[in-house]
N, C-alpha and C positions, 0 to 999 in steps of 0.2 A: 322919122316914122316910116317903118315899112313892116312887111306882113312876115310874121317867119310862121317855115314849110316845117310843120312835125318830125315829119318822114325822114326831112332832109337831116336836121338835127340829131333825129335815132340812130341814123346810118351812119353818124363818124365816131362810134365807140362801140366795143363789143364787151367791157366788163358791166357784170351785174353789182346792184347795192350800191351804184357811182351816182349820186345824181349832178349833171348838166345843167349849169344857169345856163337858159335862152334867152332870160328879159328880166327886166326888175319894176315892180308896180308898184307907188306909192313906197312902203318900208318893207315890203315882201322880194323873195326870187319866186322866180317860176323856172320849175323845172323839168327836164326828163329823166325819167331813169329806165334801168331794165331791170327785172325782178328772176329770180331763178330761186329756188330752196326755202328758206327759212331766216328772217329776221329774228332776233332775240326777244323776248316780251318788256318791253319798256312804256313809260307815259309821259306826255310834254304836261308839263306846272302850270304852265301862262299860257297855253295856244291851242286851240283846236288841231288836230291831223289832217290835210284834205288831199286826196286822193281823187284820181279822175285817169278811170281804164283807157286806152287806145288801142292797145291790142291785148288779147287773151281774157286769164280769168285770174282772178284773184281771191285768194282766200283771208280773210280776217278773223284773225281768234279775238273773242273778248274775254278777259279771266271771267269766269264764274255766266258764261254765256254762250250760245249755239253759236258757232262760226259763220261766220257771212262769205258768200261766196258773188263778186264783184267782176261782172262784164263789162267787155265790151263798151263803150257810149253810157256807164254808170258813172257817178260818183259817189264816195262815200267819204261821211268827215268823224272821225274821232272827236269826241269832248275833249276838253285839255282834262287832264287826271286820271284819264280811262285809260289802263292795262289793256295793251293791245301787244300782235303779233302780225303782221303780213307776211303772205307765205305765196307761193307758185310752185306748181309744180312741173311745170314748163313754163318756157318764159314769156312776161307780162311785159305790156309797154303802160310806163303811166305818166303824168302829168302829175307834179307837186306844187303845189303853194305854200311856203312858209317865210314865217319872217326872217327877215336878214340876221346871217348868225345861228339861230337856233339851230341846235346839235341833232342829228339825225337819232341818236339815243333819246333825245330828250333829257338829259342827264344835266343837269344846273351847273355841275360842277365839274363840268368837262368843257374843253373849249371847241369848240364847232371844228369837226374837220373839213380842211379847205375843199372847194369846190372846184370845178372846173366850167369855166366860162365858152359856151361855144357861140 
């Protein structure tokens, strides 16, 4: 058991849309990523989305709904089924939780792309 440093973690990779296992809880990863541009509009079947800003701002499209705009020391969780979109338009640092496996698409019938473990 010991404490992992955010910061330290964010600073050993500079590509956006990559997320970084830092730790694994129970049957989920935790992760970091960095966010820049625009994701594609996708929804997970089985899982809520959970999101958690550490640096910047982040913007969420819902289909057929006003955009959410996500600070700083916010989080925000997607329903599983919910048509979503994360976007930045300068770059976000965020914190992930998802289950082991599950594809950043959400996409059921795609195989999760591998991750990188830091």
């Amino acid at each position: 058991m010991k404490a992992i440093n955010l910061a330290e973690k964010l600073s050993r990779f500079s590509t956006h849309w990559d997320p970084h296992v830092i730790a694994d809880y129970n049957d989920n990863e935790i992760m970091v990523v960095k966010l820049l541009g625009e994701y594609d509009f996708h929804k997970h079947a089985t899982t809520d989305d959970f999101f958690y800003v550490l640096e910047g701002e982040l913007q969420m499209d819902i289909k057929g709904e006003p955009t959410r705009t996500i600070s700083a020391g916010e989080l925000f969780i997607v329903p599983k089924g919910v048509v979503h979109r994360p976007r930045a338009a300068s770059e976000v640092k965020v914190l992930l939780i998802e289950p082991k496996g599950e594809p950043n698409s959400g996409d059921a019938n795609r195989e999760a792309a591998p991750k990188t473990r830091i």
